[in-house]
TORKOL-4160 file (C-alpha; in steps of 0.2 Angstrom, whole numbers, padded with zeros to 4 digits, m for minus):
191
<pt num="1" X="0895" Y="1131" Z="0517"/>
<pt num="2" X="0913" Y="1129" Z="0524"/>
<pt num="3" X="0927" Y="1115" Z="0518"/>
<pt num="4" X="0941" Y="1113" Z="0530"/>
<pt num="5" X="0959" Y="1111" Z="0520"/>
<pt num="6" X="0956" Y="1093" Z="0527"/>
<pt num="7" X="0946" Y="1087" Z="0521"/>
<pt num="8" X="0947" Y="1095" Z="0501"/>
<pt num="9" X="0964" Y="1090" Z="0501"/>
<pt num="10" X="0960" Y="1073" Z="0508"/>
<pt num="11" X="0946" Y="1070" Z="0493"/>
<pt num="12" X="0960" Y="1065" Z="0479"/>
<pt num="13" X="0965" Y="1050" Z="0490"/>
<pt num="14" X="0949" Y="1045" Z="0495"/>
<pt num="15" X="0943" Y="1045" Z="0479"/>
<pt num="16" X="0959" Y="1034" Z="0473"/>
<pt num="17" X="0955" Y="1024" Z="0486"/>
<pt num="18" X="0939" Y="1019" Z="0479"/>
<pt num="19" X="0945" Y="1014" Z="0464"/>
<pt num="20" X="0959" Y="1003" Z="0470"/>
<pt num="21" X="0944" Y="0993" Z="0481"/>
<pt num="22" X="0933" Y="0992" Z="0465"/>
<pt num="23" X="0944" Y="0986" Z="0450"/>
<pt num="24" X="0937" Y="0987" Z="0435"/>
<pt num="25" X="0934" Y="0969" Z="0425"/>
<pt num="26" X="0933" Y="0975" Z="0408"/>
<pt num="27" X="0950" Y="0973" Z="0402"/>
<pt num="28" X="0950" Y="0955" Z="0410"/>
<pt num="29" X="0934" Y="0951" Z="0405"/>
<pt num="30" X="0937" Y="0954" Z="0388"/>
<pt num="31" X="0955" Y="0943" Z="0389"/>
<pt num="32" X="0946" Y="0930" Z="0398"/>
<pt num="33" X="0932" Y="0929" Z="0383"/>
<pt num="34" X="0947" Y="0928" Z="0372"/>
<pt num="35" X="0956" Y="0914" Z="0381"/>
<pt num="36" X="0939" Y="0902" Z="0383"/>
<pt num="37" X="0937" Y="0906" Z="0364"/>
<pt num="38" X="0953" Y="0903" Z="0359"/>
<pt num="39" X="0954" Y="0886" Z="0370"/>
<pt num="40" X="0936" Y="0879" Z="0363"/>
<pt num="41" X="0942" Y="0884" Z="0349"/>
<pt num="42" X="0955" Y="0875" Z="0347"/>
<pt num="43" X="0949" Y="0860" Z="0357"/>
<pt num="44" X="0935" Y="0859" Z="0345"/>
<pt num="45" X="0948" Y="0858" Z="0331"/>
<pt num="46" X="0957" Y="0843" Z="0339"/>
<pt num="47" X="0940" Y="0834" Z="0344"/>
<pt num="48" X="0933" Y="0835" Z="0325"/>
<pt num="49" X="0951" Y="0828" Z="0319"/>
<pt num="50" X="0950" Y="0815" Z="0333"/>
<pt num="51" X="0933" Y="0811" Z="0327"/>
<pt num="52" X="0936" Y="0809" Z="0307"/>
<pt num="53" X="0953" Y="0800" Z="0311"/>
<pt num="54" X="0947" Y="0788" Z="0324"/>
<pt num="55" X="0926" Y="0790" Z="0330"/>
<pt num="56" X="0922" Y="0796" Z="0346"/>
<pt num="57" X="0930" Y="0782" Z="0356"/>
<pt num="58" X="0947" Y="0791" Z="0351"/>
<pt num="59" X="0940" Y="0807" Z="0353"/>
<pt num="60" X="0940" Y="0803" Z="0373"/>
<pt num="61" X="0960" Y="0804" Z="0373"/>
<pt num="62" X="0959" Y="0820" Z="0366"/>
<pt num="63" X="0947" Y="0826" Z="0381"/>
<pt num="64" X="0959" Y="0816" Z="0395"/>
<pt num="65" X="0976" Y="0823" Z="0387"/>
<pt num="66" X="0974" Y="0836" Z="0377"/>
<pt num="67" X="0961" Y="0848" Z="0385"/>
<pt num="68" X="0972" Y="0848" Z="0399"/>
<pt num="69" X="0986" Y="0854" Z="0390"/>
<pt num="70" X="0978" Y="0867" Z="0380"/>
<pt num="71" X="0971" Y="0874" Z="0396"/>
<pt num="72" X="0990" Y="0874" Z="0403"/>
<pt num="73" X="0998" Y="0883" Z="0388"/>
<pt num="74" X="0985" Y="0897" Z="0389"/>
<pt num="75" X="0986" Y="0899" Z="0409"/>
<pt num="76" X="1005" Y="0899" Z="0405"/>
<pt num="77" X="1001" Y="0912" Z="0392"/>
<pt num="78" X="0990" Y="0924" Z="0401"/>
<pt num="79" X="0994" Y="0921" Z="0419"/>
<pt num="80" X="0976" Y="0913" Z="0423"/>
<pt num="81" X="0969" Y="0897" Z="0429"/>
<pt num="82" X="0957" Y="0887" Z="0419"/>
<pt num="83" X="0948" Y="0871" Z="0419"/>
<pt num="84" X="0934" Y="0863" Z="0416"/>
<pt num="85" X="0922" Y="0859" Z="0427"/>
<pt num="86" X="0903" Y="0850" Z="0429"/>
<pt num="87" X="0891" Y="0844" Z="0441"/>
<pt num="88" X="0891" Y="0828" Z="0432"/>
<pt num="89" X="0911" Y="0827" Z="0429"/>
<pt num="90" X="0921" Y="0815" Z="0419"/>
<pt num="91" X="0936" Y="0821" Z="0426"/>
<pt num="92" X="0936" Y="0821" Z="0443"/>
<pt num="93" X="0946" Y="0834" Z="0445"/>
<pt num="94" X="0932" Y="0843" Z="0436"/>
<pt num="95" X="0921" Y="0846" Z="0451"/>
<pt num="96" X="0916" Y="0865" Z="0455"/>
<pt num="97" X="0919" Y="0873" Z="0469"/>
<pt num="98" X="0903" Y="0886" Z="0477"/>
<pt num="99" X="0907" Y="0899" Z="0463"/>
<pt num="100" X="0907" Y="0888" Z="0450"/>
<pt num="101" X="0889" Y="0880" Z="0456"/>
<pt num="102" X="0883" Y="0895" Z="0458"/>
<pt num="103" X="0893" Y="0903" Z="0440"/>
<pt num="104" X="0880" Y="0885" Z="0432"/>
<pt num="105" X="0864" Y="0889" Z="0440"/>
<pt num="106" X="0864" Y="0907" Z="0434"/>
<pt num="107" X="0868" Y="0900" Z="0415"/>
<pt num="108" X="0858" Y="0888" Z="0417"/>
<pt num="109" X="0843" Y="0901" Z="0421"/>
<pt num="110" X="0848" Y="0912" Z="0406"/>
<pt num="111" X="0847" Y="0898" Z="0394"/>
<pt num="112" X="0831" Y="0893" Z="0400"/>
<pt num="113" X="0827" Y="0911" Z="0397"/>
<pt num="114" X="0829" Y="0908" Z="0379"/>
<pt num="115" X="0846" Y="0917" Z="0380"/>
<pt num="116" X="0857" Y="0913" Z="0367"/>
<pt num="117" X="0870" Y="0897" Z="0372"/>
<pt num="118" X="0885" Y="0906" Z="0364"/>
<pt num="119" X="0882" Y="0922" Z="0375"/>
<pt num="120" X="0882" Y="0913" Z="0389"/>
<pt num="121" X="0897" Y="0919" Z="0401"/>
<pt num="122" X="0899" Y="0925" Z="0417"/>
<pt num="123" X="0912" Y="0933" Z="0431"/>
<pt num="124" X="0914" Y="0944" Z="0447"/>
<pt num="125" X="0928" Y="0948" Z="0457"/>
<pt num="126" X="0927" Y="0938" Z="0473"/>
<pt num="127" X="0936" Y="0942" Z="0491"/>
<pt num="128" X="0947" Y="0927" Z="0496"/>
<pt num="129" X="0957" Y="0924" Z="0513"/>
<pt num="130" X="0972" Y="0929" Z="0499"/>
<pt num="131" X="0964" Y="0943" Z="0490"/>
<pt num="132" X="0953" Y="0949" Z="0478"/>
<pt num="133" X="0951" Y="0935" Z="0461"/>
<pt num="134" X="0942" Y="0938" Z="0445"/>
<pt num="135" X="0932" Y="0924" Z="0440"/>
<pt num="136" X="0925" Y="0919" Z="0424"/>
<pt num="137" X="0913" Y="0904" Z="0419"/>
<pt num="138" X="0909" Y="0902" Z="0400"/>
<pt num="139" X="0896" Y="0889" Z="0398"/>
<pt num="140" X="0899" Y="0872" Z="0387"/>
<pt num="141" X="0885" Y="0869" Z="0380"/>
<pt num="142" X="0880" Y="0852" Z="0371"/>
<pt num="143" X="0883" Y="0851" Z="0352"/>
<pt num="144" X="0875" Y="0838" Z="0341"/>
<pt num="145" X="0891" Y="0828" Z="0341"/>
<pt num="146" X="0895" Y="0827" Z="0361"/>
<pt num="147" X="0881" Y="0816" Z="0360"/>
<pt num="148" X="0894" Y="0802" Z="0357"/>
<pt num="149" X="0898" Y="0800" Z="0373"/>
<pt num="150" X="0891" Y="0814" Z="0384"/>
<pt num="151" X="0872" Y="0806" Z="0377"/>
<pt num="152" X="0861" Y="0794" Z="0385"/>
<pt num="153" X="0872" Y="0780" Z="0394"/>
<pt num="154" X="0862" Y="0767" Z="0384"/>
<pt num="155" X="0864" Y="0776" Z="0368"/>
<pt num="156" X="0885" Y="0774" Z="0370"/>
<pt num="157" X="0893" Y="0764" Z="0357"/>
<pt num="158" X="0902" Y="0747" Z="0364"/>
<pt num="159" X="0918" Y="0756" Z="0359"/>
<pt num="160" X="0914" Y="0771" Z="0368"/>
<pt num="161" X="0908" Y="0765" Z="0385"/>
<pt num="162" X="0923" Y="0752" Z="0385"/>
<pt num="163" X="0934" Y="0768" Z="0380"/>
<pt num="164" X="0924" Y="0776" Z="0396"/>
<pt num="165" X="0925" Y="0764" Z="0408"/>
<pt num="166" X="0946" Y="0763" Z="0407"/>
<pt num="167" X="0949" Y="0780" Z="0407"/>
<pt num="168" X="0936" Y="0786" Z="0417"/>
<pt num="169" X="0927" Y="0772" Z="0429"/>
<pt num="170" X="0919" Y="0785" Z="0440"/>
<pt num="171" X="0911" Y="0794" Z="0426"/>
<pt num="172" X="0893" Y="0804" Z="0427"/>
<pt num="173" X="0896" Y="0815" Z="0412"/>
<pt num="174" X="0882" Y="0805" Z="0404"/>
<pt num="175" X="0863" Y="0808" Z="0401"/>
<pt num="176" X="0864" Y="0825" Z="0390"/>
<pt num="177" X="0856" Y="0832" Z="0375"/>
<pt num="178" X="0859" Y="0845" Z="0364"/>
<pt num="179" X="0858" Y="0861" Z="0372"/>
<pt num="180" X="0861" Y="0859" Z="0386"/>
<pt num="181" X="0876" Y="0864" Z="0398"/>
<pt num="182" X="0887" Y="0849" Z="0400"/>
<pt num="183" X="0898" Y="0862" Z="0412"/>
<pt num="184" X="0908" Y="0878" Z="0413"/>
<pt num="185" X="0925" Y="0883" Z="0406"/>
<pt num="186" X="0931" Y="0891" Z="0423"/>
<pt num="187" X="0945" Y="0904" Z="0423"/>
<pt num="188" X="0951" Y="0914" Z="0439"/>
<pt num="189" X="0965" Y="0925" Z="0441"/>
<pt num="190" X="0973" Y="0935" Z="0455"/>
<pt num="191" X="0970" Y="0955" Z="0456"/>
């Protein structure tokens, strides 16, 4: 069998080339695990605290003021964007866009799989009219307590509903249970 000079010497850059089109997620994933962690994490903290200083109805400014700004100090931080997002939003800028449908249908199948809710993440690199960007979804899945004021609409305490209807009078983040995925912790970053 006869190689041209060509086309052995042309092989390195092909095959450099192939990587460059194909980037590898790992490293991202991994800090993109990290950072949804890190931010329920610390969410959590100030929900509970919220909670034990004032009951749920004060745990609703934590959710409107703080998430927001936890999520801006870890983009700041890591150079990704992140927010939260349902098909039953409270925020409404909290509404998913095609991938993150998509990201919640997928979850939503894995957890009715029997797959463990903490497990329960995503992400793929997507072509966009910009680029390449790496997407991550971790799912937000119901705990006991965001039953409070995620629960059944008639199960809301007068506090909370009236808490509800100020800050949020479009609301549908209603009608959940334990266990189920309320929505996605959504981060994308450019590649």
């Amino acid at each position: 069998m006869k190689h041209s000079k060509f086309t052995l010497a042309a092989l390195p850059l092909i095959l450099l080339a192939g990587c460059a089109s194909t980037p590898d997620t790992t490293a991202l994933t991994d800090e993109a695990r990290k950072t949804a962690g890190g931010l329920i994490q610390t969410l959590g903290g100030e929900l509970k605290a919220a909670m034990t200083a004032g009951g749920p109805a004060q745990a609703i400014g934590v959710c409107k003021e703080r998430a927001p700004k936890i999520a801006a100090e870890a983009a700041a931080r890591t150079g990704m964007q992140i927010k939260r997002v349902s098909l039953k939003n409270r925020n409404p800028k909290g509404v998913p866009d095609a991938w993150e449908i998509e990201a919640l249908a997928g979850l939503e199948k894995r957890l009715a799989a029997g797959e463990k809710p903490e497990t329960l993440d995503t992400h793929s690199v997507v072509n966009t009219p910009d680029g390449k960007v790496f997407r991550y979804a971790k799912a937000l899945v119901m705990q006991p307590v965001c039953v409070n004021c995620h629960g059944a609409a008639e199960s809301l305490s007068p506090e909370v509903k009236a808490k509800l209807a100020a800050e949020y009078p479009d609301d549908k983040a209603t009608g959940y249970t334990p266990g189920m995925i309320r929505g996605v912790l959504s981060i994308k970053k450019a590649l």
